[in-house]
C-alpha positions in Angstrom: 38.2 39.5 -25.7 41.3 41.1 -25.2 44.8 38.6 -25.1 45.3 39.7 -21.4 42.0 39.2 -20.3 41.2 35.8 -21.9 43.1 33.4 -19.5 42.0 35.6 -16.2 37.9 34.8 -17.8 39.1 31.2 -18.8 40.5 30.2 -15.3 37.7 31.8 -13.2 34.9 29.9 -15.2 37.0 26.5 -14.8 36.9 27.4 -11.2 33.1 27.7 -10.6 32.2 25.0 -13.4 31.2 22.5 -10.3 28.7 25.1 -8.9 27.6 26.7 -11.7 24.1 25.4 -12.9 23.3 25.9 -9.0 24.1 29.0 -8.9 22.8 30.1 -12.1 19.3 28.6 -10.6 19.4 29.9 -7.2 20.9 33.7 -8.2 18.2 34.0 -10.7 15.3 32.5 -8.9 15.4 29.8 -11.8 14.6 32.4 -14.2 17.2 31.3 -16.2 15.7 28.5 -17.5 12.4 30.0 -18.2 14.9 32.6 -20.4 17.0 29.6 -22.1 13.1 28.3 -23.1 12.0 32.1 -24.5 14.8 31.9 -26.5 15.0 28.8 -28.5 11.3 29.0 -28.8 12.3 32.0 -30.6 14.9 29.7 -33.1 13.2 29.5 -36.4 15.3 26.6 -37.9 14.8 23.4 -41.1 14.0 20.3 -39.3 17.7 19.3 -39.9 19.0 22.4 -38.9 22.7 22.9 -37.9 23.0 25.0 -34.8 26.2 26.8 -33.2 26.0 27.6 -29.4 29.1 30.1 -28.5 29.9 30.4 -25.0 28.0 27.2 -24.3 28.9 26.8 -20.7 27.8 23.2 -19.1 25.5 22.6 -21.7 22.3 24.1 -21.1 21.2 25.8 -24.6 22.6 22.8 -26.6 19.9 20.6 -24.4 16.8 22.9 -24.8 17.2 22.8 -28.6 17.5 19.5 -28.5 14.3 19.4 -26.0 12.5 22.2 -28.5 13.7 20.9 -31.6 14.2 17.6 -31.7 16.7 14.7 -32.4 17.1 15.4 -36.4 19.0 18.8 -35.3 22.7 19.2 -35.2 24.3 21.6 -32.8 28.1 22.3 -32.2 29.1 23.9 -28.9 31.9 26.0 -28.2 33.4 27.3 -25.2 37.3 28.5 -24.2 36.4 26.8 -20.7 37.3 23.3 -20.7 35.9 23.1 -17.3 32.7 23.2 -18.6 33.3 21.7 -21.5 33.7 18.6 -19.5 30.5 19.0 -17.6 28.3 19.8 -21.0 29.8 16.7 -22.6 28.3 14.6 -19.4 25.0 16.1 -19.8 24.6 16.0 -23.9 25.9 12.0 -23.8 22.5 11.1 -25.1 22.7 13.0 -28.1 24.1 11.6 -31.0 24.3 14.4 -33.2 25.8 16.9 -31.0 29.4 17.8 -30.4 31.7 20.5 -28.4 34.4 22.2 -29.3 37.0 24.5 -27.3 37.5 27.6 -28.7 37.5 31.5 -29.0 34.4 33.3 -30.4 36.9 35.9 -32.3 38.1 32.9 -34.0 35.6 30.6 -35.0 36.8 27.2 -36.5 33.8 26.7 -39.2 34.2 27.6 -42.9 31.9 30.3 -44.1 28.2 29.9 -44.3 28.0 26.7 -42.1 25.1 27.4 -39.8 21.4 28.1 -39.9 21.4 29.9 -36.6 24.1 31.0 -33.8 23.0 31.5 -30.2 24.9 32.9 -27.3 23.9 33.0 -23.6 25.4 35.2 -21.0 28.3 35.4 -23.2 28.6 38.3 -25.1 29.5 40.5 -21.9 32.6 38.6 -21.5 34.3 39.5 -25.1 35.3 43.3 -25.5 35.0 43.3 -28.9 31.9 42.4 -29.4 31.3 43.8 -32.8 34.4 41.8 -34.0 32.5 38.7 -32.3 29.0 39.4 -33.9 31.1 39.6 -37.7 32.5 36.4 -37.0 28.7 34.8 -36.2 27.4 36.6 -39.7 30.3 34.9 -41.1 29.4 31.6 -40.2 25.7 31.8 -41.0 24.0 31.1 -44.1 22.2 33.7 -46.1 18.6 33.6 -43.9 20.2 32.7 -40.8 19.4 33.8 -37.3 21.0 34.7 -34.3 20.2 35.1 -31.2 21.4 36.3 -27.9 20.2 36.2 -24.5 21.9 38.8 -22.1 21.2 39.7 -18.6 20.6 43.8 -18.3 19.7 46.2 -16.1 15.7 47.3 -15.3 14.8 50.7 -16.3 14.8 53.6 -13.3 12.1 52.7 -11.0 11.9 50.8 -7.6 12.6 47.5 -9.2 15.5 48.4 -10.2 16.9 50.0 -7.4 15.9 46.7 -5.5 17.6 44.8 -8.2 20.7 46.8 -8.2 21.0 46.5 -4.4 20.3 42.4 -4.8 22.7 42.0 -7.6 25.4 44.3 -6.2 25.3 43.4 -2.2 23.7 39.9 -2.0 24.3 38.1 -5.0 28.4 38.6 -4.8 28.3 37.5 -1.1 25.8 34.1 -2.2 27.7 33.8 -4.8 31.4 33.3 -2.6 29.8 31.2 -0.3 28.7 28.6 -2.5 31.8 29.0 -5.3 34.1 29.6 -2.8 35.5 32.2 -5.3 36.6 35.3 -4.2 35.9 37.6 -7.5 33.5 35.4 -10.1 30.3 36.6 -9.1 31.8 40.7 -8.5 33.2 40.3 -11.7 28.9 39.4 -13.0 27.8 42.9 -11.7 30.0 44.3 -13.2 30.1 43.1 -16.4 26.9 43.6 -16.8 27.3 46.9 -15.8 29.1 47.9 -18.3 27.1 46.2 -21.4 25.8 48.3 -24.2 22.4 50.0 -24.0 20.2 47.8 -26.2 20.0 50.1 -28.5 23.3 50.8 -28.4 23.6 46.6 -28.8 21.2 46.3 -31.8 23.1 48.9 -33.6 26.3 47.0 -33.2 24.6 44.2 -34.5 23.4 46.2 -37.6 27.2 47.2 -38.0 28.0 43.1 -37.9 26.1 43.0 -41.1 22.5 41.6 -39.4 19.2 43.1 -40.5 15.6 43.0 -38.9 17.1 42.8 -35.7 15.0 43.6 -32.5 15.3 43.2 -28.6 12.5 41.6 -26.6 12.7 42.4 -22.9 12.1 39.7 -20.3 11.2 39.7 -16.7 10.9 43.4 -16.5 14.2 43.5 -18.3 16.4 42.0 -16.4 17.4 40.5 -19.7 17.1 40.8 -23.1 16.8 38.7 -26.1 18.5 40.1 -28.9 17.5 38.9 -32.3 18.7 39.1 -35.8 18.9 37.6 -39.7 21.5 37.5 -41.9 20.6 38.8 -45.4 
């Protein structure tokens, strides 16, 4: 993410922290859970695995591979949004082995080689330089390790999507203001999804990060992806 852009991103999220898991649930027709689920089904990890969760919002991911996984697990969160940060620490209290971290996904404080797998939900839209971002996660996985990332994306031409597109440019903005009581946050989703990569476009930016045997499995008639890949 760009300097200029980073504290605009930062203060919006810490403005719709409170509302956000209800928004996420009612925007998506609680889809994204059942997309959180796909993906750390997807995790292929050691029993004691170390996770890293970039972008980790209020804590969602970090629970469902606890849920998936297991207590022997340890998973580091980070997030530039203290505002979440604050409401993920309530919900992952229970965990033991889990801890969050504030920071920038350009600038990731772990030493080389640290982790067995990096995820990132709806989070990889909000850094410009994404292949810059995706070097930094090869960075900080061990040789074998896995990444994934769950995106939201737009359906192929068809009906659906032009009933999506008029959903999730007309309605969700205006659900998304009443219940935020933020004027731009949820213009500013549309958008940026808008302007994502292709996925092939994404996948080959991942091969230029340095991942192989990477792949994209499309999920409710692609209205997101899942984006996977292996260090070598």
């Amino acid at each position: 993410m760009e300097t200029r852009e980073l504290p605009f991103v930062r203060d919006m999220f810490d403005s719709i922290a409170p509302r956000y898991d209800l928004l996420n649930r009612l925007l998506s027709l609680r889809q994204d859970v059942s997309w959180r689920r796909k993906m750390i089904a997807a995790l292929d990890l050691p029993a004691n695995g170390r996770i890293l969760d970039v972008a980790c919002g209020t804590g969602d991911v970090v629970l469902e591979i606890y849920r998936q996984k297991g207590a022997r697990v340890k998973v580091a969160g980070l997030d530039f949004s203290p505002g979440m940060l604050r409401l993920a620490s309530e919900k992952i209290r229970r965990w033991p082995t889990a801890a969050l971290l504030a920071g920038d996904a350009l600038a990731l404080p772990f030493g080389r080689s640290t982790f067995d797998a990096v995820t990132i939900a709806f989070g990889i839209r909000n850094i410009q330089d994404k292949k810059k971002a995706l070097a930094a996660f090869h960075e900080s996985l061990k040789s074998g390790g896995m990444l994934l990332v769950l995106e939201l994306a737009t359906p192929k031409p068809g009906r659906l999507r032009d009933a999506y597109l008029a959903y999730f440019q007309r309605a969700l903005p205006a659900i998304g203001r009443l219940f935020s009581r933020h004027h731009f946050a949820y213009s500013y989703l549309p958008e940026s999804v808008a302007r994502f990569p292709t996925a092939d476009r994404f996948l080959a930016i991942m091969r230029e990060a340095g991942f192989h045997r990477v792949g994209c499995r499309r999920l409710t008639l692609g209205i997101a992806n899942l984006f996977v890949g292996r260090k070598p």
